[in-house]
C-alpha positions in Angstrom: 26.2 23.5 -16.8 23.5 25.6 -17.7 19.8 25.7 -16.7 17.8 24.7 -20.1 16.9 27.8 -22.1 15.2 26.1 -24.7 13.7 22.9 -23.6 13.6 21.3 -27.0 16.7 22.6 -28.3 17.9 20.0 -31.1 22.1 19.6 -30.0 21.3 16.0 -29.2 24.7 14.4 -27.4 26.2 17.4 -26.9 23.6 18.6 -23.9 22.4 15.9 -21.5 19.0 17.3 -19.6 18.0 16.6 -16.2 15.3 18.6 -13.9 15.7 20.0 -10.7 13.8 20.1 -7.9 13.3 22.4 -5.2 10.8 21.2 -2.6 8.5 24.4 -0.7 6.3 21.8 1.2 7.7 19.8 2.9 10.9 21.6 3.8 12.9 18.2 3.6 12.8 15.8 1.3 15.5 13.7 2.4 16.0 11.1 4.5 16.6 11.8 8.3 19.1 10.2 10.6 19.0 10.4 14.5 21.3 8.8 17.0 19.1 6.4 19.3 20.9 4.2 21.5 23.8 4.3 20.1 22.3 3.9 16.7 21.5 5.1 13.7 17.6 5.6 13.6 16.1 6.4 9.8 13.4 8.5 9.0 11.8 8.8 5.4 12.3 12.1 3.7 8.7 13.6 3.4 6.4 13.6 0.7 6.4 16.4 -1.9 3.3 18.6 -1.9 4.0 21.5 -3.5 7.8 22.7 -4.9 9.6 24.5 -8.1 10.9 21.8 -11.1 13.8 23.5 -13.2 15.3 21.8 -16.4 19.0 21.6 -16.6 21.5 20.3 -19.3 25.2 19.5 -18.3 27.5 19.5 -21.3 30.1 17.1 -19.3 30.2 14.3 -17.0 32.1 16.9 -14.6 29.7 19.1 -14.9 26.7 17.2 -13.6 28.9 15.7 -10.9 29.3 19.1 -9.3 25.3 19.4 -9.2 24.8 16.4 -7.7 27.6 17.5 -4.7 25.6 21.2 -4.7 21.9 19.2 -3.9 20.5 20.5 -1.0 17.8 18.3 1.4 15.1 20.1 -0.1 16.2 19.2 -3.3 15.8 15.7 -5.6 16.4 15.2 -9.2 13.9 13.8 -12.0 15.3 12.7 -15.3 12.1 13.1 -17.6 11.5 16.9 -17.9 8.1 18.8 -18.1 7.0 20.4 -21.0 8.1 24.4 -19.9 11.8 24.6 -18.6 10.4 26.3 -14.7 7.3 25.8 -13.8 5.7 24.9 -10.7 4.8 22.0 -8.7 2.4 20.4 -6.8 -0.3 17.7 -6.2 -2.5 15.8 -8.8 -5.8 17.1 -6.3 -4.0 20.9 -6.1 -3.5 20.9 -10.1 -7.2 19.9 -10.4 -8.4 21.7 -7.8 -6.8 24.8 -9.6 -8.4 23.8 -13.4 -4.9 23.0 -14.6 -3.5 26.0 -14.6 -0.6 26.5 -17.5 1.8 27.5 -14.9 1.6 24.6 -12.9 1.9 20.3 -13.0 1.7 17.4 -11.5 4.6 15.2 -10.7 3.4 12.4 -13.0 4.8 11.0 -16.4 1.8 12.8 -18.2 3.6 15.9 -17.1 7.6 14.9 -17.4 8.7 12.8 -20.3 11.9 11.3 -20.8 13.9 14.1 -23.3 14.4 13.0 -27.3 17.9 13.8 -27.0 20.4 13.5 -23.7 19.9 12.7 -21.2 20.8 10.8 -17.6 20.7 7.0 -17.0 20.6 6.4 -13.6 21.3 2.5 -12.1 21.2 2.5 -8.0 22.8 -1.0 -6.7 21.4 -2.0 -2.9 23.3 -5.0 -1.6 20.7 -8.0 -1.1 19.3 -8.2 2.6 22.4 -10.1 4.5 24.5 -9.6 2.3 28.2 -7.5 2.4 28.0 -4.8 -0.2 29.6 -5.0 -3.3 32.5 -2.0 -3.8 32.0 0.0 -6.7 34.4 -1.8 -9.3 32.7 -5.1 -8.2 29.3 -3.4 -9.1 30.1 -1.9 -13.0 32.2 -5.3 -13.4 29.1 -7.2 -12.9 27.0 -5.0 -15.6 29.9 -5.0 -17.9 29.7 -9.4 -17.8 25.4 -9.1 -18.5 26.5 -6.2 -21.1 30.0 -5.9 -22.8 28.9 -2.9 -24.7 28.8 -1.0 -21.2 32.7 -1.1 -21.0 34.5 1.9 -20.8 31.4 4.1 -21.2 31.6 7.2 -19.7 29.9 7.5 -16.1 29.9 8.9 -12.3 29.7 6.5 -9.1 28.8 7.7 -6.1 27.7 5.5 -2.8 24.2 5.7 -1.7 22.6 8.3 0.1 22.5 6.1 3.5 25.7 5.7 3.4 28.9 6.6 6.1 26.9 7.9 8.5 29.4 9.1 11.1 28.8 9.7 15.0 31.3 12.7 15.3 31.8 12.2 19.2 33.2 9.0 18.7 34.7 9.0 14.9 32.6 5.8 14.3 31.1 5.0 10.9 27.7 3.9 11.7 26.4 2.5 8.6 29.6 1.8 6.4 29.2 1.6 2.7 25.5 0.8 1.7 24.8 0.8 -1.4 26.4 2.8 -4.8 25.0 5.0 -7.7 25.7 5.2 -11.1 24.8 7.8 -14.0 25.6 7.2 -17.6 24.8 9.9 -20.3 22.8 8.5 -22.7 22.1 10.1 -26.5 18.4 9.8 -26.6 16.7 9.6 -23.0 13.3 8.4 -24.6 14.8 5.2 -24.9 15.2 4.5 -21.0 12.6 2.6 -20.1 13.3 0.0 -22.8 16.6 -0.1 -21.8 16.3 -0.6 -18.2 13.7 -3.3 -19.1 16.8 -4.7 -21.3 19.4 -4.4 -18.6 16.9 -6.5 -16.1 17.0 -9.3 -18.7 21.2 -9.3 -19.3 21.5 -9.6 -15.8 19.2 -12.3 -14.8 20.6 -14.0 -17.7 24.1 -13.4 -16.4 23.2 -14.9 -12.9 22.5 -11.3 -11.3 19.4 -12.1 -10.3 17.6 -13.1 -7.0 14.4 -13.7 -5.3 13.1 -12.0 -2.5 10.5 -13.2 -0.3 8.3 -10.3 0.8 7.0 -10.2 4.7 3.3 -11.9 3.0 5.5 -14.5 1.5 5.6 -13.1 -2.5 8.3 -14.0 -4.5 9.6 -10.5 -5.5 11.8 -10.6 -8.9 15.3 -8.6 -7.9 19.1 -8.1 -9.5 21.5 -6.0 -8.2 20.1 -2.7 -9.2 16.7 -1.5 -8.6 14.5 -2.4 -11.6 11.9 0.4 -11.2 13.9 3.6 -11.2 13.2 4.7 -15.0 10.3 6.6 -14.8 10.3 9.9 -16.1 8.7 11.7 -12.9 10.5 9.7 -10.5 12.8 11.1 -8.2 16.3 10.5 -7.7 17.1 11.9 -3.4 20.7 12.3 -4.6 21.2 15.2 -1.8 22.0 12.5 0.9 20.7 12.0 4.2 19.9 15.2 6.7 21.9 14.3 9.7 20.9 15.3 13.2 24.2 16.3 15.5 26.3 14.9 16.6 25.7 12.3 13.3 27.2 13.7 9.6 27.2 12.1 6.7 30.6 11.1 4.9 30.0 10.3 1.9 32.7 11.6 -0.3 32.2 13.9 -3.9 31.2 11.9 -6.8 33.9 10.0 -9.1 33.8 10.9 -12.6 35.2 7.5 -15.0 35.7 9.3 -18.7 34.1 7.8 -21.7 31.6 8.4 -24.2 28.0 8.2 -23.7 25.4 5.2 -24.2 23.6 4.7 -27.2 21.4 2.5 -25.7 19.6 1.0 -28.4 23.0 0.1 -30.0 24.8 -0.8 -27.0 21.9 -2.1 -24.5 19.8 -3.7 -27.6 16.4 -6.0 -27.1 18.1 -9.2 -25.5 17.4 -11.8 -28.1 15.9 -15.3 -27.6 18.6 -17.3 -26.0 19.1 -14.5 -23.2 15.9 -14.3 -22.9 15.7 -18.2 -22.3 18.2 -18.6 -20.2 17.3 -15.6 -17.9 13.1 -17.2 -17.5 15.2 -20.4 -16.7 17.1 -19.0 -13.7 14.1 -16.8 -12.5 12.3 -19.8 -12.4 15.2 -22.3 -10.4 15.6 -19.3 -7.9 11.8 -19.1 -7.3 11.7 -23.2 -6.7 14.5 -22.6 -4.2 12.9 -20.4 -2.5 9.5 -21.6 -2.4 9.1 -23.5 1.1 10.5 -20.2 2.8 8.3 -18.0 1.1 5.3 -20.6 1.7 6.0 -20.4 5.4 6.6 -16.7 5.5 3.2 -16.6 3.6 1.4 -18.6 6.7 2.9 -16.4 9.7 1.9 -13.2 7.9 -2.1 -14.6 7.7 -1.7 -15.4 11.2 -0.5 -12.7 12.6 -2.2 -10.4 10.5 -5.7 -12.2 11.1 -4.9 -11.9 14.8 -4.1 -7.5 14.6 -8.1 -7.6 12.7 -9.4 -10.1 15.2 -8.3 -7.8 18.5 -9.1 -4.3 16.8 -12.2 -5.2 15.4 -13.4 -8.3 16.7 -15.3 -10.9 14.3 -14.4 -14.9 13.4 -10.7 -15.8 13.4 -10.8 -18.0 10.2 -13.0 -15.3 7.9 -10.2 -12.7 8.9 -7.9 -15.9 7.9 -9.7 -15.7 4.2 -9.9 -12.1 4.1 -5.7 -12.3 4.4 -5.3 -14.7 2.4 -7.4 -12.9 -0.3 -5.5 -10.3 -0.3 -2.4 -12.1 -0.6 -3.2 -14.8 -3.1 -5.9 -13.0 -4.9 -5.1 -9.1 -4.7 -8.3 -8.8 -3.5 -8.4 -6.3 0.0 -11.8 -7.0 1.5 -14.3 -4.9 3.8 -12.5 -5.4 7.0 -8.8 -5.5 5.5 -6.7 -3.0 7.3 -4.7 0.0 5.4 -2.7 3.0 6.6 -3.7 6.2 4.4 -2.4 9.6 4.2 -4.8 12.0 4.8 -4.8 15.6 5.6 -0.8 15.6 6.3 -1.0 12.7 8.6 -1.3 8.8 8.3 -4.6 7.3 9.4 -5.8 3.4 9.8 -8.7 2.8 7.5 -10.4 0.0 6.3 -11.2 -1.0 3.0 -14.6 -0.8 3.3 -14.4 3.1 4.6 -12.6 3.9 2.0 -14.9 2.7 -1.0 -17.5 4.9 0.5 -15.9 7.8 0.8 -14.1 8.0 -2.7 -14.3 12.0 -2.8 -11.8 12.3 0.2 -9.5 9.0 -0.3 -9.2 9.5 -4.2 -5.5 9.8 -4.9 -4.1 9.4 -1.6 -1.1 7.7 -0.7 -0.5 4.7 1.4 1.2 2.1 3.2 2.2 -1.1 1.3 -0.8 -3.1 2.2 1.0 -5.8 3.1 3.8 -4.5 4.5 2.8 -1.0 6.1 6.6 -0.9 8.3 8.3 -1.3 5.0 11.3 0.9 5.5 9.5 3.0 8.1 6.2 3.6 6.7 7.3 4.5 3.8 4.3 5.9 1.5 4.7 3.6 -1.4 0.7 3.0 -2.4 -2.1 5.8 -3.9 -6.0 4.4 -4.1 -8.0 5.0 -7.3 -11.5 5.1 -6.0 -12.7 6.8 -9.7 -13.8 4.6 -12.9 -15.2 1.1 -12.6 -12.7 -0.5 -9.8 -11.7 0.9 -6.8 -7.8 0.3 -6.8 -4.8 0.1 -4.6 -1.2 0.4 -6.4 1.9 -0.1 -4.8 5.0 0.9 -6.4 6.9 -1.3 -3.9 5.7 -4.7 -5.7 4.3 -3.1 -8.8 1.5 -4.5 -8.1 -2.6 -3.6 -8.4 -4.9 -4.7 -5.5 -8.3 -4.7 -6.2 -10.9 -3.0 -3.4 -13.8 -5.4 -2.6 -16.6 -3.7 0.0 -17.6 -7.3 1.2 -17.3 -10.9 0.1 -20.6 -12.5 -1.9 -21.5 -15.4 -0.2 -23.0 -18.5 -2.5 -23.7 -21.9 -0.6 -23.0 -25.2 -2.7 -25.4 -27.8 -2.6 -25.1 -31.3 -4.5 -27.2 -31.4 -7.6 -27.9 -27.1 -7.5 -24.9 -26.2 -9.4 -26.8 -24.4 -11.8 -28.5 -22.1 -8.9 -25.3 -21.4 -7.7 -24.0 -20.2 -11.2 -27.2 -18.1 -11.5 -26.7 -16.2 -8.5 -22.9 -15.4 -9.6 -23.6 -13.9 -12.6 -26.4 -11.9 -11.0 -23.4 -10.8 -8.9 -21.1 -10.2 -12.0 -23.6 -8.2 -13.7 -23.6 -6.0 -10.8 -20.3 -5.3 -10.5 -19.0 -2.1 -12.3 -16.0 -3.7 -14.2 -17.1 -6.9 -15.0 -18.7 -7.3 -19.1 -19.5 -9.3 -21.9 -17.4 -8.0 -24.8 -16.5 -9.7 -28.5 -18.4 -13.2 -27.1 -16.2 -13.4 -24.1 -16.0 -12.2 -20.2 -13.8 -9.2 -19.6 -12.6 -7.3 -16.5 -12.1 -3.4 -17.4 -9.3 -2.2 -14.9 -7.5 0.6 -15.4 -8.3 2.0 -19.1 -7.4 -1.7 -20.1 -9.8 -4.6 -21.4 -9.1 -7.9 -20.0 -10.3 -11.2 -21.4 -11.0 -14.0 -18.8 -9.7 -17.7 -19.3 -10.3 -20.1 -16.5 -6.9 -19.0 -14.3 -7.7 -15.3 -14.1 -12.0 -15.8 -13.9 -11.1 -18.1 -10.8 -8.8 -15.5 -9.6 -11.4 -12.8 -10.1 -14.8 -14.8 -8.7 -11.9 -16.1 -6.0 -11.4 -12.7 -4.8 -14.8 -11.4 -4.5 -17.0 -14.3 -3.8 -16.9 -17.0 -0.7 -18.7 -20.2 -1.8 -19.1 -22.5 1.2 -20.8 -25.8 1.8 -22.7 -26.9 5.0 -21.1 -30.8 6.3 -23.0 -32.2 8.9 -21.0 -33.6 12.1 -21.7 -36.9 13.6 -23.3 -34.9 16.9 -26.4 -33.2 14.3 -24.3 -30.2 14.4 -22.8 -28.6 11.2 -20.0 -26.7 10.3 -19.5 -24.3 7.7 -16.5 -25.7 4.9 -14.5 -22.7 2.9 -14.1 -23.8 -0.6 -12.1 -22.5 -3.3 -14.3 -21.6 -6.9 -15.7 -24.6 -8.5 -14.7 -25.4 -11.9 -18.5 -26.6 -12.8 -19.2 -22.5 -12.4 -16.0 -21.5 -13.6 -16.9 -23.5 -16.9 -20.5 -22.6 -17.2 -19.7 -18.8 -17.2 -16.7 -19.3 -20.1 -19.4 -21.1 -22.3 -22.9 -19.6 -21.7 -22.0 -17.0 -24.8 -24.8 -14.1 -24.9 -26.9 -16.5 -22.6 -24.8 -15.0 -19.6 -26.6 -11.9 -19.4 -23.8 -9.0 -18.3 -23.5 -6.1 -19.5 -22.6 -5.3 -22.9 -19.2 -3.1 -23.5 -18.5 -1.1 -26.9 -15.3 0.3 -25.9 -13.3 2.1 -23.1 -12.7 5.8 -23.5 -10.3 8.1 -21.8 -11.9 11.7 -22.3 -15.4 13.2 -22.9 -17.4 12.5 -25.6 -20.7 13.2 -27.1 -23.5 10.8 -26.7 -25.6 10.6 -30.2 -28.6 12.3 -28.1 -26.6 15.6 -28.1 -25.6 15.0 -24.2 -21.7 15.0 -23.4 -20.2 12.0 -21.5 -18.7 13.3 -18.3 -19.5 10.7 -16.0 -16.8 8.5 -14.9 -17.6 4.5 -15.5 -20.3 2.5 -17.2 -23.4 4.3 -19.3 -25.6 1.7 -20.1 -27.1 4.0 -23.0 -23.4 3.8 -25.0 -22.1 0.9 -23.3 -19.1 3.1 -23.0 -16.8 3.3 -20.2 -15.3 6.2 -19.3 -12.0 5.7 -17.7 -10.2 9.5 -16.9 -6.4 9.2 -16.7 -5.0 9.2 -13.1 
């Protein structure tokens, strides 16, 4: 193997690129295991702040095998490539912070693509939770039944980097066989992403797939690889796990199975209508299955999550029950709602509401999974975007955006003042920063995209931003105050008042600079009422 000379050389199939790299800060990136108590006690590998990317190319399966045995634990593997073939890494803040210097990049996918020609196709299998885990013949015979073209292809296993973790006092194997790893060459790496997308469908199809229900009670789409490995920047901790004495990792070398590559788009193709069917079909009988555990699951994390907001901050009991709920439902985090953030090396509690008003020092840091901060030891899984027209939370865990909401708008229904009520929400609407009136209907901008409204996502919208309420006397003259859910009267006279709505009025959403017809450049980030333009910078 060679490291790439010429990062767009044009020998497509006989080179297959990958990148390398080399972290400076932190000096670990993998994971950590510890002996407590007799056992094994993980740590996640750290975060990489600033480090050295290198492109490779590997001209044989054997070849790349021996790299992956050479990793060291400062070292993980990406299988898009940046555009120079050495070149420095480091933060999205440092790269700014330095005026994106040429020698320098993020680790994003506007900085590594996926390679025209070849390149690595990577597929990690984790056993599902309770399950025992599948050897490595039972794995590739499972993706050969969703796709027969994958026979006999050319590829490397290798178990998973958490597993056969041996105490060396005692000669036990602590962890056994966890999970497995497999790497195809593939003729044109571009095509990943599609293909991956491709593989999901074959194997739901071929009755690979299962749902999980999350600690909030979501019904998480899984098969028996990991569905959200092909992205060009991610990274691959191939090394294995750093192993603190008398502990050692056991792992094995990698086993090279001969065979050509994968074209993918002739041998993984765009799974046509019946496999795409049949595959919606069984997502949806798992999810019905499922549905009264994940419902219940759903109720014990609102309790027990309103209960941690009650006793740290005080407050009512059922409004910290709505603000949970919100966020679960609604993918609305509210004021109050707790996260963890990294900041300044270290993770911090925050709320939601801190945040949004400090946007300058929480902008593009990572977090917790918002509703599942322990999830595999606090692992850093989220990143805010406090920037543009919504303040955002994305968590790679669910794939999932939450929306950040300072505090709830309150509107009080009263029999026969409907249209009050409807008045004072699209006061509201207008005064929110990615709400607008384009092309005769009402669209959310999130995100560089436009959004139109239809009933289901308006009431999921006004849902997560607005508490409408009515006052029910009780038979002592008291009264008590009734949560209620958006009602459709509003929801219908929004969708139909046309122009006679009021909101703001939205041209187009931009993604760079431009200049304004009064000879002004566009730099700020969001709405300009004089263009009714909004500016929307990549991430």
């Amino acid at each position: 193997m060679t490291k790439e000379k010429n990062p767009r050389h044009e020998d497509a199939g006989a080179k297959y690129s990958f990148t390398i790299i080399t972290a400076r800060n932190p000096a670990r990136l993998t994971k950590t295991m510890t002996l407590k108590d007799g056992q094994v006690e993980k740590a996640s590998g750290g975060q990489l702040l600033r480090g050295h990317a290198e492109v490779w190319t590997a001209e044989s399966l054997n070849d790349f095998a021996e790299v992956l045995a050479s990793l060291g634990h400062d070292q993980a593997l990406t299988y898009g490539r940046p555009a120079a073939d050495s070149i420095r890494i480091a933060t999205k803040k440092a790269y700014q912070r330095a005026g994106r210097p040429d020698n320098l990049v993020p680790r994003d996918n506007e900085h590594f693509q996926f390679s025209t020609s070849g390149g690595v196709f990577f597929i990690d299998y984790d056993p599902e939770d309770g399950t025992t885990s599948k050897d490595a013949d039972e794995v590739y015979t499972a993706l050969c039944a969703a796709v027969p073209s994958l026979k006999d292809k050319g590829h490397i296993r290798w178990l998973s980097s958490s597993s056969n973790i041996i105490n060396t006092t005692t000669g036990e194997d602590l962890t056994g066989e966890r999970g497995r790893r497999f790497y195809f060459f593939v003729t044109d790496a571009s095509d990943i992403p599609r293909a991956g997308a491709a593989l999901i469908t074959y194997l739901w199809a071929a009755g690979y797939g299962y749902i999980k229900v999350s600690k909030a009670g979501a019904l998480l789409e899984r098969t028996i690889v990991d569905g959200v490995v092909w992205q060009p920047e991610r990274l691959d901790f191939a090394a294995g796990a750093y192993c603190v004495k008398p502990l050692e990792q056991q792992r094995g070398a990698p086993s090279v199975v001969d065979g050509p590559p994968l074209d993918t788009r002739r041998d993984i193709p765009d799974p046509p209508t019946e496999i795409v069917r049949l595959a919606e079909q069984n997502k949806a009988a798992a999810k019905a299955a499922i549905r009264p555990e994940a419902e219940a699951a759903k109720i014990r994390f609102i309790e027990t999550r309103a209960s941690e907001m009650e006793a740290q901050s005080g407050g009512n009991i059922e409004q910290h029950r709505q603000t949970v709920r919100r966020a679960v439902e609604s993918g609305a985090l509210v004021g109050a709602y707790p996260l963890t953030v990294q900041f300044a090396g270290k993770l911090q509690p925050v709320t939601v509401e801190v945040v949004i008003a400090d946007p300058d020092t929480y902008n593009g840091c990572l977090t917790c999974d918002p509703l599942d901060d322990e999830y595999d030891n606090g692992r850093l899984v989220g990143k805010l975007y406090l920037k543009g027209t919504t303040p955002r939370l994305f968590t790679f865990r669910h794939n999932r955006t939450f929306t950040l909401v300072r505090d709830l708008v309150r509107v009080q229904i009263v029999t026969g003042r409907t249209a009050d009520a409807t008045e004072r929400v699209l006061q509201e609407l207008n005064s929110f920063p990615d709400v607008f009136d384009f092309g005769g209907g009402v669209v959310q901008v999130s995100g560089g995209n436009v959004y139109r409204q239809d009933r289901a996502s308006l009431r999921q919208l006004i849902g997560g931003r607005f508490q409408f309420y009515r006052i029910k006397t009780q038979p002592n003259g008291g009264s008590v105050e009734i949560a209620l859910e958006p009602p459709n009267a509003i929801l219908e006279a929004i969708l139909s008042n046309g122009t006679q709505r009021q909101l703001k009025r939205l041209t187009a959403v931009i993604s760079a600079p431009v200049m304004r017809l009064d000879g002004h450049l566009l730099t700020a980030e969001g709405y300009d009422p004089d263009t009714c333009l909004v500016l929307e910078l990549a991430q």
